[in-house]
KOLKEBA-909384 format. One record per residue (C-alpha): residue in one letter; x, y, z. Coordinates in pm, whole numbers, plus 32768, in hexadecimal, padded with zeros to 4 digits. Layout:
residues N
AXYZ
...
***
This chain:
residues 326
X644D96F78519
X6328973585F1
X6358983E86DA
X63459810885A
X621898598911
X622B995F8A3C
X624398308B5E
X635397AB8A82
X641D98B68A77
X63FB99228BEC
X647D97BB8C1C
X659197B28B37
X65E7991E8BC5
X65EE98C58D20
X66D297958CED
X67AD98778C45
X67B999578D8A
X67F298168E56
X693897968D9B
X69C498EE8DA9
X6965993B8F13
X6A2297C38F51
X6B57985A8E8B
X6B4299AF8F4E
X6B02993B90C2
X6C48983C9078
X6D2199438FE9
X6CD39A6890EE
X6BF399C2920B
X6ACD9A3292A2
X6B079B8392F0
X6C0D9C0091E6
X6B0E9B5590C6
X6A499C79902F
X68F29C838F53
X69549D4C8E37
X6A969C348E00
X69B19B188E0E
X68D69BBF8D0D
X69FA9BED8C13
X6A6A9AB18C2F
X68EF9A208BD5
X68D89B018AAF
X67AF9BBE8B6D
X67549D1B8C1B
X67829D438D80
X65D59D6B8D64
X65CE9C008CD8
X668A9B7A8DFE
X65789C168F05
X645D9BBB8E2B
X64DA9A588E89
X65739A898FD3
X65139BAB90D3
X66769BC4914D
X67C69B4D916A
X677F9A7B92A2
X666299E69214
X6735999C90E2
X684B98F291A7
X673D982F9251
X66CE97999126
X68219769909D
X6868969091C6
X673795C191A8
X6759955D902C
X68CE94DF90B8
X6839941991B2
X674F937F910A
X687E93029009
X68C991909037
X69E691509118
X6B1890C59041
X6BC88FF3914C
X6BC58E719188
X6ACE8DDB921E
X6ABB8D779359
X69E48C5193FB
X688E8CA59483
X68C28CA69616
X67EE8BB39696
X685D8C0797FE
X685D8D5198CC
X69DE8D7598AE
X69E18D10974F
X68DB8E1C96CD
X69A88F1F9774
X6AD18E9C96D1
X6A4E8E9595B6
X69AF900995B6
X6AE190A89648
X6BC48FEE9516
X6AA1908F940C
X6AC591DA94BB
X6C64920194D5
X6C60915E9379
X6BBF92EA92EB
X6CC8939193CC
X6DDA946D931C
X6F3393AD92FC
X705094BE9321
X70A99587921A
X6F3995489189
X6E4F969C9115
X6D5B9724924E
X6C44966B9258
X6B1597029222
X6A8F96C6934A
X6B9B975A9411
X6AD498A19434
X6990981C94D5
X69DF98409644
X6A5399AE9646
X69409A139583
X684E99479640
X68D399FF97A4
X68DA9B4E96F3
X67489B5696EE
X665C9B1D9815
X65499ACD96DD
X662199A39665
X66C4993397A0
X659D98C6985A
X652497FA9744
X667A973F970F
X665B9702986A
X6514963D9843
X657B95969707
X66B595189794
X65E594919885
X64DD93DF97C3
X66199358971B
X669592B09854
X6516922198A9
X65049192974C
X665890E2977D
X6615907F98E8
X64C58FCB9873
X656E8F3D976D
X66818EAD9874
X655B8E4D9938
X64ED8D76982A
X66168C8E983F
X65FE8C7699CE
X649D8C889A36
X644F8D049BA8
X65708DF89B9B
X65358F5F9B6E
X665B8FBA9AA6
X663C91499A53
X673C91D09B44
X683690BE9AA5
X67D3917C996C
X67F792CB99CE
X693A925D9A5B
X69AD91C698DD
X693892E39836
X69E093E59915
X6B26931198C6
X6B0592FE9758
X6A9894819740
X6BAF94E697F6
X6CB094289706
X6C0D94C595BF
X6C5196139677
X6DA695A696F8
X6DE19527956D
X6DDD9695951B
X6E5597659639
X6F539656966E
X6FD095949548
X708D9455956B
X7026947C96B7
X6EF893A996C4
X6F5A91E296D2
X6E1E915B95F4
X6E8D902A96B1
X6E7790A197F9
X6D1A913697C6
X6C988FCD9734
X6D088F3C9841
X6C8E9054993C
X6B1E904898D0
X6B0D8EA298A7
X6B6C8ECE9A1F
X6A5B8F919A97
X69A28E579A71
X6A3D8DDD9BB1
X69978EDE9CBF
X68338E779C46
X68068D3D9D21
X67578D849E8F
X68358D5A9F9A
X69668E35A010
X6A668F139F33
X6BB28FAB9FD4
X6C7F90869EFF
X6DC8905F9F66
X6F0191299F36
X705990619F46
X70A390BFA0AE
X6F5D9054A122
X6F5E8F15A061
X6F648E1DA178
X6E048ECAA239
X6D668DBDA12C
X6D8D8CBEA226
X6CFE8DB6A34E
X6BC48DC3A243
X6B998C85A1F2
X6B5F8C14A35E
X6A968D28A383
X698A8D0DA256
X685C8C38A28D
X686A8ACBA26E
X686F8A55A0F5
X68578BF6A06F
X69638BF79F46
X6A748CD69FA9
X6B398D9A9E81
X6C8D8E4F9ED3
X6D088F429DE4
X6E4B8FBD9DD5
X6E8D91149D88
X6FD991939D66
X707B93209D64
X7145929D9C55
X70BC91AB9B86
X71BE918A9A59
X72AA90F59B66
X721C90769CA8
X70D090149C26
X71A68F369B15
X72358EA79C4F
X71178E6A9CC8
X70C88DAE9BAF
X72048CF19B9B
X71F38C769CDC
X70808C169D44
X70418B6D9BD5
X71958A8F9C39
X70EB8A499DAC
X6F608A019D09
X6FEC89209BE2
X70A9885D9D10
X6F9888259DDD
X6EC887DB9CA4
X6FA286B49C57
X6FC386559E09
X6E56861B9E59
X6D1485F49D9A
X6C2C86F89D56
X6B5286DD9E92
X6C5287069F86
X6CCF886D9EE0
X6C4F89889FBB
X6B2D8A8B9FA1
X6BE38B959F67
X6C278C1B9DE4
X6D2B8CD89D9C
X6D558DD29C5E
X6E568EE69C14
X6D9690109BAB
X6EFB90E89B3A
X6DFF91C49A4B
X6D3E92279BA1
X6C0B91BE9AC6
X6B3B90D59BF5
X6BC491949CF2
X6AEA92E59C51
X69A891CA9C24
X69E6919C9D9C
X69BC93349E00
X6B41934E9E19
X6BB794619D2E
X6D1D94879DDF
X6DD0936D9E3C
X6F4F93459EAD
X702E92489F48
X6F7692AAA0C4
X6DF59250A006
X6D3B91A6A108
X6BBB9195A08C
X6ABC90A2A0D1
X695690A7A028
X683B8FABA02E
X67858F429F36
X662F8EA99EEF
X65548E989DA1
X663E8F439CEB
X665790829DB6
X674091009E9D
X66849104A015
X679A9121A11A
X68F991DCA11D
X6A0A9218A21B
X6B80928FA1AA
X6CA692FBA25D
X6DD2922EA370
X6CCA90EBA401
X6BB49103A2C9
X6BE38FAEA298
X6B528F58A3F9
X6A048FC6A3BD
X69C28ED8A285
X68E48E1BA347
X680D8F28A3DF
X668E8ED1A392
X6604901BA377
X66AE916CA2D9
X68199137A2ED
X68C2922CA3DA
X69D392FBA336
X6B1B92EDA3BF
X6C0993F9A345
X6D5E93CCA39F
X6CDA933BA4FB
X6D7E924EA5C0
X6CB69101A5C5
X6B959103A6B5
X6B779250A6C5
X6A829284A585
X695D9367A58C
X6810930BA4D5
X67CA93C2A394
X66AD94DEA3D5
***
C-alpha cells in the first residue's frame, strides 16, 4: 500500500477531528466540550487538533458548517411560485431541522450565546444575518417585481430564528405549524396602501380606517390578540364563518377593500414596527413601495389612515385630538 502524502494525511486528519468534535459538541455542548477529549476520541494529540483548527470556537464553527452543508432529509415541498408560498415553503424547510422533544441538543444550539459573548463575533453575525435577509428579500422580489421586500424578510427571519432558539430554551414549546403559517402571512403587509394592527377590543376601528384611507389604497387589518391559543382561535372561528358567507352571497367585486388576517404568532404585526401588541393594539402604518412611510398608534389611530403626509401619532388620544409626528 502506498503511503499517504503529507496533504493527504492533513486531510484525512482533520476529518477525523471533525467527526469527533460533532460527537463531543452533541454530548457536552459548546462550552462543557473540551480539546484534549476531542483529540482522544480522533486517535490524535491535542497538537494535531490546533495544527488543523486554532481553537475550539473555530472548531465548532466548522463543525456547524460541514452540517449545514448536509442535504436536508425531509419531503419536498413545491417550489413557491408566489410571495406567500416561498415563505411557506422556507419556514416548512427551516422547522423541518428543528429538535422534536426528547431529541439530542442540536449542534447549533450554542451559536447565539457564544456569538453575544464576543464583541469580535457579534458584530459580524450582525451583518451576516443581515445580508441573509437582503438575499431572501431580492429573491422575494423576484416573484413580485416593483416591491421592495427586505423588511418582509427581516421580519421572516427574525420569526424563524427565534423558534430555533425557542426549540432549545423551550422544547415542545415551539407549533412548526404556527410558524409556517406565521411567515406565509407576512406576505400580506407588502401591498401599498394602509395596515392597522388590531387587538380584539379594537377590532371594529377597521371600519373608522377604511373610510379614512385614500380612495382605492388596499387596507389590511390584523388582529392581534393577548391570548392567542383562545381568543385568536375565536377569531378564527368566527370571521372565516362570516367571509365564507359573504363569499357564497355576492360575487367577488362587490366584497370590500378591506383584508383581514389573524396574525395569533404576532409575526406581521413585528413586520409592521409593533413588537407588543394586546387586546387594546390600536396601530396604523402606511405603506408604499414596500416600505413602511407613515405610523400613528394608540385610542383614534385609525382616523388618521388617510392623512397625505407623515401620519400623526395618536397615543391613547381621543379622536381629533392627534398631534403630528416630529
Amino acid at each position: 500500500m502506498s503511503r499517504l502524502t503529507r496533504a493527504e494525511t492533513q486531510e484525512r486528519n482533520r476529518a477525523k477531528v471533525l467527526a469527533a468534535a460533532r460527537d463531543e459538541f452533541v454530548r457536552s455542548g459548546y462550552r462543557e466540550a473540551k480539546v484534549d477529549r476531542i483529540a482522544e476520541r480522533a486517535g490524535l494529540t491535542r497538537g494535531a487538533v490546533y495544527s488543523n483548527f486554532p481553537g475550539k470556537r473555530a472548531l465548532y464553527l466548522a463543525v456547524l458548517a460541514e452540517h449545514l452543508a448536509r442535504p436536508l432529509d425531509a419531503p419536498h415541498w413545491a417550489l413557491g411560485r408566489t410571495v406567500a408560498d416561498a415563505l411557506g415553503a422556507l419556514a416548512r424547510s427551516w422547522v423541518a431541522r428543528l429538535p422534536l422533544t426528547g431529541e439530542p441538543r442540536p449542534l447549533d444550539a450554542d451559536l447565539v450565546p457564544e456569538v453575544l459573548a464576543d464583541e469580535t463575533v457579534r458584530r459580524p453575525y450582525a451583518q451576516l444575518t443581515r445580508l441573509g435577509a437582503v438575499l431572501l428579500g431580492l429573491t422575494l422580489e423576484e416573484l413580485r417585481p416593483g416591491r421592495r421586500l427586505v423588511r418582509v424578510a427581516e421580519a421572516a427571519l427574525t420569526t424563524l430564528y427565534g423558534a430555533r432558539q425557542l426549540s432549545v430554551a423551550a422544547p415542545g414549546f415551539v407549533e412548526p405549524f404556527n410558524v409556517v403559517r406565521a411567515c406565509a402571512a407576512l406576505a400580506d403587509v407588502t401591498d401599498d396602501g394602509v395596515v392597522a394592527v388590531l387587538g380584539l377590543h379594537r377590532a371594529s376601528a377597521a371600519e373608522d380606517i377604511v373610510r379614512a384611507a385614500p380612495p382605492g389604497a388596499a387596507v389590511t387589518a390584523v388582529l392581534v390578540t393577548g391570548d392567542p391559543a383562545e381568543l385568536g382561535t375565536l377569531a378564527t372561528v368566527v370571521l372565516t364563518d362570516v367571509i365564507a358567507s359573504l363569499r357564497q352571497a355576492v360575487p367577488a367585486t362587490a366584497l370590500p377593500r378591506l383584508r383581514v388576517v389573524c396574525d395569533e404568532p404576532g409575526a406581521i404585526a413585528a413586520a409592521a414596527g409593533v413588537s407588543a401588541v394586546s387586546d387594546a393594539t390600536e396601530t396604523v402604518v402606511r405603506v408604499a413601495a414596500g416600505r413602511l412611510t407613515g405610523r400613528a398608534e394608540g385610542l383614534g389611530a385609525g382616523h388618521t389612515a388617510g392623512a397625505p403626509q407623515g401620519m400623526p401619532a395618536a397615543r391613547e388620544r381621543p379622536p381629533g385630538r392627534s398631534r403630528p409626528t416630529p
